[in-house]
Phi, psi and omega in degrees: 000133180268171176324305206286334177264028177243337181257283204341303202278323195262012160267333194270000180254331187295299170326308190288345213238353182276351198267300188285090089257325171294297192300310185276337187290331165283007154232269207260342178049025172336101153329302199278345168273351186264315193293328185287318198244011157289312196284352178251020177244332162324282187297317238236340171300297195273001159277327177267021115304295197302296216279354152299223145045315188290327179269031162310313157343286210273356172239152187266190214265346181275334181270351184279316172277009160321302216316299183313335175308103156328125189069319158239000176295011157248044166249326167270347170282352154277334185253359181289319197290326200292344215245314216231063184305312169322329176298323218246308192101354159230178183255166197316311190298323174240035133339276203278340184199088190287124197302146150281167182294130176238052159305093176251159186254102175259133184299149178257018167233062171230158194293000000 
């Protein structure tokens, strides 16, 4: 799995589980639901940290500290990489969605 789709999924789980932690402390306030997605808002925190800090190339230093924003900060770090290809030196799409290898292998008996 690359990087870059490995911070999609822990931004979009960091995002999604602070909207429901929230969403229950303004209702029903459940224990056993703040016990499951306070430690799985946690973890989806600190991966799309490690995996930000991981995309150094492709990110600047600023985009790097997005990252520390509690709830959306790998959402803004998706939208820095997807936005700003000159930093990287590549362009966005292939960033954000990488050509598969077009790679060929040629026989070491061809003419």
């Amino acid at each position: 799995m690359s990087a870059v789709r490995t911070l999609r999924i822990a931004a979009a789980v960091e995002a999604a589980s602070l909207a429901l932690l929230f969403a229950n402390l303004l209702t029903v306030h459940a224990q056993p639901l703040s016990g499951l997605l306070g430690p799985l808002h946690g973890t989806a925190y600190l991966v799309v940290i490690a995996t930000t800090w991981l995309l150094q190339p492709a990110t600047s230093r600023g985009t790097r500290w997005r990252a520390i924003v509690p709830g959306v900060g790998g959402l803004l770090v998706l939208r820095e990489v997807g936005r700003d290809p000159a930093r990287s030196g590549r362009t966005a799409s292939s960033v954000l969605h990488p050509a598969p290898s077009t790679a060929t292998c040629e026989s070491p008996h061809s003419p």
